[in-house]
Steps between C-alpha positions, in 0.01 A plus 500: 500500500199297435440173539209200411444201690374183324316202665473193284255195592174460414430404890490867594280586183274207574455667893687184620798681717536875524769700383648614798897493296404819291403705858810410658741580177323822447541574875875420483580666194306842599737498770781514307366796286361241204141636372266161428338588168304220439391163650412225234373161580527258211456112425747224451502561151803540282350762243305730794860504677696585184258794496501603831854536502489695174296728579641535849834535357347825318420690832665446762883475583477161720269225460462226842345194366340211771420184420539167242846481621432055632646194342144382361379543180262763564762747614618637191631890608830379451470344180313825358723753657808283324268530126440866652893586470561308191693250766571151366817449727434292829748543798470272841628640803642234692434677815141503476444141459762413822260735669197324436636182575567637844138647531394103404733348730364693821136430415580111430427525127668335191691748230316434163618595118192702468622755791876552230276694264464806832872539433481566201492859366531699149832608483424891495378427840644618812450238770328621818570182778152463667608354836155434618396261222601287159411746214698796472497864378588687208622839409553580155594832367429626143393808291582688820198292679534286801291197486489258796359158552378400819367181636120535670540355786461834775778402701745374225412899300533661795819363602641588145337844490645587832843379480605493133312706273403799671882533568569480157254763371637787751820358347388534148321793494474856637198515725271831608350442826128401565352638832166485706369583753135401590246657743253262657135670549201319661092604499475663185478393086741591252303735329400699815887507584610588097196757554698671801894485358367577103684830564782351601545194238459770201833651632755246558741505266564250236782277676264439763141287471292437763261190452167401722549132604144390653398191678244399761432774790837765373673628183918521471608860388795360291748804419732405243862656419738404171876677491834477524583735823336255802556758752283754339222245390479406874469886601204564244327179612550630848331830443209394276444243786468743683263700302256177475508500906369876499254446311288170604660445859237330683515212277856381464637244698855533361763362240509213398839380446459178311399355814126274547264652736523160718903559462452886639255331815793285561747699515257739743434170730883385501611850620254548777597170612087394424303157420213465287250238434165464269128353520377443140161358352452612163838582394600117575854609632632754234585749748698288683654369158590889447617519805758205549633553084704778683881338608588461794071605625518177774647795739210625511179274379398271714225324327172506319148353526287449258115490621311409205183404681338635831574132658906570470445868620340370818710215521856642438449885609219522681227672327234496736242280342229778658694776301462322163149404567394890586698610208604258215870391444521790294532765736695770701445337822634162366840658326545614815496169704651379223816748476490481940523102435793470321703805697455288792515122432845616300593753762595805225486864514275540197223241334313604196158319428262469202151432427264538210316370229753428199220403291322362307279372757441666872506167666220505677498868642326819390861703430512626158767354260787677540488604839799449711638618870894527590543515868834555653603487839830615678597555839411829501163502273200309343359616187249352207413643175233436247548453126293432184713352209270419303544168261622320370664226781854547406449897520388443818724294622814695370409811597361406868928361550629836327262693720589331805867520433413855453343564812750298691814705403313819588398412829892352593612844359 
């Protein structure tokens, strides 16, 4: 069962938003044993989404469309999905105008004529109620494909996704099951790793796919697994997991199961009953903004600072001015005081500090662009490590908060 997703608005080809609707609909409907075949972004124009959905329509057994679905004139997905069907029959769902009167009412805003034309659909529509906002969804069924019309607002597609129309695909149709598993390794490249398991990636058999996922400082192992018995996917997945362990051991850190890396050191903090808190200068805060995107993460951070210049290190965690003067801001000794700052002006078991030259400029020390210390301290231990990442600044800056989320959920393990 294979499926395309369609994004329509020339703000994501333009670079203006990002499509963040196609990853979550291809994330829902893999877990519902749906294949995503294709992802096609496309303008608000009438003849490029006739076309789309043509050729769409050729391929693949459902087709999720996002986007165009407003009262202004520039949102036309309804109108050419209507000319798409050959549907010249207009039906207006009562329902769906009360509702957005009642959205208007709580936010103190007047009903206008222009907001009748959301409840209006083709009539070979099948209305899908969007409780969340004014435009809702569509489901139409024809030639044995499923087409559905989403609005783009993230919240309003996900709601529909998640409560209407992934309920009435596993009604529809008769779904295999899609299954991963995916082995987190740290300290080596992808090509040294597919080096090591070639062996062992010529012999899986063909239900089963394995796929190198890399990203700053590890690569994801992701082992893939399409049938209809679940039971015995899970059991191979098991054992070839098993196989991958034998073979490189000493650099996985374990499965991910869907969960962030700042979600694992969460849950790791929250059951040893433990309190974190960060020092940052060149990252500008995102590790604490990793950090506290985790629910429910105020158990267990207790704040961030974010020492941009030596005057704030000295003045809110008391670098020693002498220790920045011997050895630059950009230094082991000063992510130390640093990291021993903030674990005891906030009183937690763990603080994690940065330094380094981001680039492109060294700010007035002799450090090499690129260069970059992580310091952690815990009750127990005190530790600093030295890095190169190179350029350019957002490398460096990514990689140094990957790398010290890294480091932090190895030493709490």
């Amino acid at each position: 069962m294979n499926a395309e997703i369609i994004t329509i608005g020339d703000e994501i080809l333009i670079g203006q938003i990002v499509d963040t609707n196609s990853q979550f609909i291809g994330q829902q409907l893999n877990k519902i044993g749906v294949s995503v075949y294709q992802i096609t972004s496309i303008q608000d124009n009438q003849e490029h989404i006739l076309n789309a959905l043509q050729e769409a329509q050729s391929r693949v057994d459902i087709v999720i469309i996002t986007g165009g679905l407003g009262p202004t004139k520039d949102d036309i997905t309804k109108k050419t999905i209507a000319q798409f069907f050959n549907d010249t029959e207009i039906i207006e769902y009562p329902e769906v105008i009360l509702h957005i009167k009642k959205l208007f009412t709580k936010i103190n805003h007047p009903f206008r004529e222009i907001q009748r034309y959301q409840a209006q659909l083709p009539s070979k529509a099948t209305l899908l109620m969007n409780n969340f906002g004014t435009a809702p969804g569509m489901w139409f069924y024809e030639n044995e494909t499923v087409f559905v019309s989403l609005p783009g607002v993230p919240y309003e597609m996900k709601g529909l996704i998640t409560n209407q129309v992934l309920p009435r695909i596993q009604k529809q149709f008769k779904l295999p099951f899609i299954l991963h598993k995916t082995i987190m390794t740290y300290g080596q490249g992808e090509s040294t790793i597919a080096e090591i398991i070639e062996e062992f990636e010529d012999n899986l058999p063909n239900h089963i796919k394995l796929a190198y996922l890399p990203s700053f400082g590890r690569v994801r192992l992701r082992l893939s697994a399409k049938g209809e018995h679940k039971a015995r996917l899970e059991k191979e997945l098991d054992e070839k997991v098993a196989e991958v362990y034998k073979l490189i051991p000493k650099i996985i850190t374990g499965l991910d199961d869907d969960a962030s890396l700042e979600k694992r050191i969460g849950v790791l903090l929250t059951k040893n009953n433990q309190t974190i808190s960060t020092a940052e200068s060149l990252t500008g805060g995102k590790i604490a903004a990793s950090l506290v995107s985790v629910a429910g993460s105020s158990a267990y951070f207790k704040g961030s600072f974010v020492t941009y210049s030596a005057e704030t290190k000295i003045n809110l965690l008391s670098v020693s001015s002498k220790t920045i003067e011997k050895h630059t801001v950009v230094s082991q000794e000063v992510a130390l005081e640093m990291a021993r700052g903030a674990k005891e002006k906030l009183k937690t078991n763990y603080a994690i500090a940065v330094t380094g030259n981001a680039g492109p400029t060294t700010d007035h020390n002799d450090k090499s662009v690129g260069l970059v210390y992580i310091a952690i301290v815990s009750d127990k231990k005190e530790l600093v490590e030295e890095f190169n990442f190179g350029q350019p600044r957002e490398k460096v800056i990514n990689r140094t908060v990957s790398k010290s989320l890294e480091i932090l959920q190895k030493e709490i393990l």
